[in-house]
C-alpha positions in Angstrom: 114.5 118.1 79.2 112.0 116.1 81.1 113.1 113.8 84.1 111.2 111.1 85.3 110.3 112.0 88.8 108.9 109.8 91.6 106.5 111.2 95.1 106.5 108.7 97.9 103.6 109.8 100.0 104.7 109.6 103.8 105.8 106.0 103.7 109.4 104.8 104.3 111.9 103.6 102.0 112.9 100.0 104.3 111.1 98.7 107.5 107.8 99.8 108.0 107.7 100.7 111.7 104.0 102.2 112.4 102.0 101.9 115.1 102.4 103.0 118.9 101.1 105.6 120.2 99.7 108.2 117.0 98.7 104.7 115.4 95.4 106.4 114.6 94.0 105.9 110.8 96.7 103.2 110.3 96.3 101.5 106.6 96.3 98.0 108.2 93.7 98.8 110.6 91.9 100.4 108.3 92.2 97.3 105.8 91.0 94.8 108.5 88.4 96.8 110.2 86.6 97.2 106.4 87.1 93.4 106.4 84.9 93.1 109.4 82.2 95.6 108.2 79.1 93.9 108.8 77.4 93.7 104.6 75.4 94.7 102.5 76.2 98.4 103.3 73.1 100.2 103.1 74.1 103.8 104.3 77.5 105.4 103.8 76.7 107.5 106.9 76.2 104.7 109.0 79.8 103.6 107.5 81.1 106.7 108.5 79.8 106.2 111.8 81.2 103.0 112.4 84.5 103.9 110.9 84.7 106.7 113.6 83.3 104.2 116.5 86.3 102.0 115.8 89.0 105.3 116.2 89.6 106.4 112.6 89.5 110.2 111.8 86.7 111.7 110.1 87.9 112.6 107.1 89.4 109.2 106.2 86.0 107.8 107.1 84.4 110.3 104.6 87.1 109.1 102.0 86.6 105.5 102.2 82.6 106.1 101.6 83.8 107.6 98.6 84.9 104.3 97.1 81.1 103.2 97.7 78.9 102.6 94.5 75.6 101.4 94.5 75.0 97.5 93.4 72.5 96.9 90.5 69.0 95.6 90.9 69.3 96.6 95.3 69.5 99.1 97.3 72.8 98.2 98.7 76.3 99.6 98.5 79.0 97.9 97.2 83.4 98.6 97.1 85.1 99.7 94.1 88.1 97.4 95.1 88.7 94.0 96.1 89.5 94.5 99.7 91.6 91.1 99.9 93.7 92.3 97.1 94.4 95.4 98.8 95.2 93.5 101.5 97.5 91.8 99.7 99.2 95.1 97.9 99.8 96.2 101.5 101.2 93.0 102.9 103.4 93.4 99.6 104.5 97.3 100.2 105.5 96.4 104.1 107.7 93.4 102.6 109.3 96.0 100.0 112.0 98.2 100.4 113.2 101.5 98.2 116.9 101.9 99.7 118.0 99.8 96.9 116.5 102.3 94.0 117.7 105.2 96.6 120.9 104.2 96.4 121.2 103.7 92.7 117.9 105.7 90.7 117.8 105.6 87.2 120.0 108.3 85.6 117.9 111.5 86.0 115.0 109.8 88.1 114.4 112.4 91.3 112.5 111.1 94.0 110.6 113.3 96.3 109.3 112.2 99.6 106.2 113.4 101.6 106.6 113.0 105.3 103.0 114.2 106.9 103.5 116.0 110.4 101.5 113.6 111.9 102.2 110.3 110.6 102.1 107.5 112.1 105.3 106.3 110.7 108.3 106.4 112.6 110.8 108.6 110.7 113.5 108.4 113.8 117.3 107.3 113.3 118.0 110.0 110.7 116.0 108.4 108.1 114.8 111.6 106.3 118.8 112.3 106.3 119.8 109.1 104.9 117.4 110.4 102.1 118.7 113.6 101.8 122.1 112.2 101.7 121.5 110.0 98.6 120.5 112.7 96.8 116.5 113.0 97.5 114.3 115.3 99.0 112.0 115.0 101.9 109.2 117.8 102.5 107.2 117.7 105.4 103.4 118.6 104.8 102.1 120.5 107.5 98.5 119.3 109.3 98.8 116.0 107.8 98.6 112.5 109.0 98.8 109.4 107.0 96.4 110.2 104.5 97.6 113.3 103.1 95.2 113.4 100.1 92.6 113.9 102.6 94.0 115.9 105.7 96.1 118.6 103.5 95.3 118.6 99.8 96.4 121.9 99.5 99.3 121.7 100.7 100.2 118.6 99.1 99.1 120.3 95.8 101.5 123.3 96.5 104.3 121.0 97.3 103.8 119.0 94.1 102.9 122.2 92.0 106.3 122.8 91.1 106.9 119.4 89.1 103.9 119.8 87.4 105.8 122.5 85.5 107.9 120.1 83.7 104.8 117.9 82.6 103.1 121.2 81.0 106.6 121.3 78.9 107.4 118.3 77.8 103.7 118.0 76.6 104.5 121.6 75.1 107.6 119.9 73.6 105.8 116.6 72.0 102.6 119.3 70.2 105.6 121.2 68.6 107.3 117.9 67.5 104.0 117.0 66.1 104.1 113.6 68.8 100.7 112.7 69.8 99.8 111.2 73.0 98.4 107.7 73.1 
């Protein structure tokens, strides 16, 4: 039987409390210093470049770019996404908390935290325990900070691998039922 399962990707289930002293590649730096990148983008290296200038890591300069397209009719970049709404979706997240839905899931819902080694979230005060205690799992992910999509794919991958396992089934499960996907 399938169950519904959840990944949290290093980010905690109450107060967000990130900053200090590894505050490096911080969403809500990152959020406001693409706000004040000077437009139209004409160069995704020079975006890089600036991203770095201003103290983010390389590789999360590199991904941002990645969410560059070109704008029809110039020879400018444009974002994929509205920046102000993702400013507002992260205003949002830091005004949320999980411990509720921790505390009482959904029969059969397993939720599966990510805590990267280098986050920049402060897991103190036996959070990851309060976790475990409730019934979840936290894994750490090795060589990761924030951004664990970029810093560790791998590893996040070979985390996730074994859940994947359950997705192959129950799609197994609906082709011998004859139930198409939609």
């Amino acid at each position: 039987m399938f169950c519904p399962q959840a990944w949290v990707l290093d980010t905690l289930p109450g107060d967000v409390r990130a900053g200090g002293p590894g505050r490096m590649d911080h969403p809500a730096d990152l959020i406001e210093t693409l706000r004040r990148l000077p437009l139209p983008i004409t160069d995704r290296h020079a975006v890089i470049d600036f991203l770095t200038h201003k103290g983010f890591s390389a590789p999360v300069a590199r991904w941002v770019t990645t969410n560059l397209r070109p704008t029809p009719g110039t020879h400018s970049l444009r974002w994929t996404f509205d920046l102000d709404g993702i400013a507002e979706l992260y205003n949002s997240y830091e005004s949320s908390s999980l411990w509720g839905l921790l505390e009482t899931p959904p029969q059969g819902l397993a939720v599966d935290f990510v805590r990267a080694e280098r986050s920049s979230f402060r897991w103190e005060g036996g959070i990851a325990e309060s976790i475990r205690q409730l019934g979840h799992t936290v894994h750490i992910l090795k060589d990761a900070g924030h951004w664990v999509h970029t810093d560790n794919p791998g590893g996040l991958f070979d985390l996730m691998a074994p859940t994947f396992k359950q997705l192959v089934d129950l799609h197994q499960q609906r082709a011998q039922a004859g139930v198409r996907r939609r």
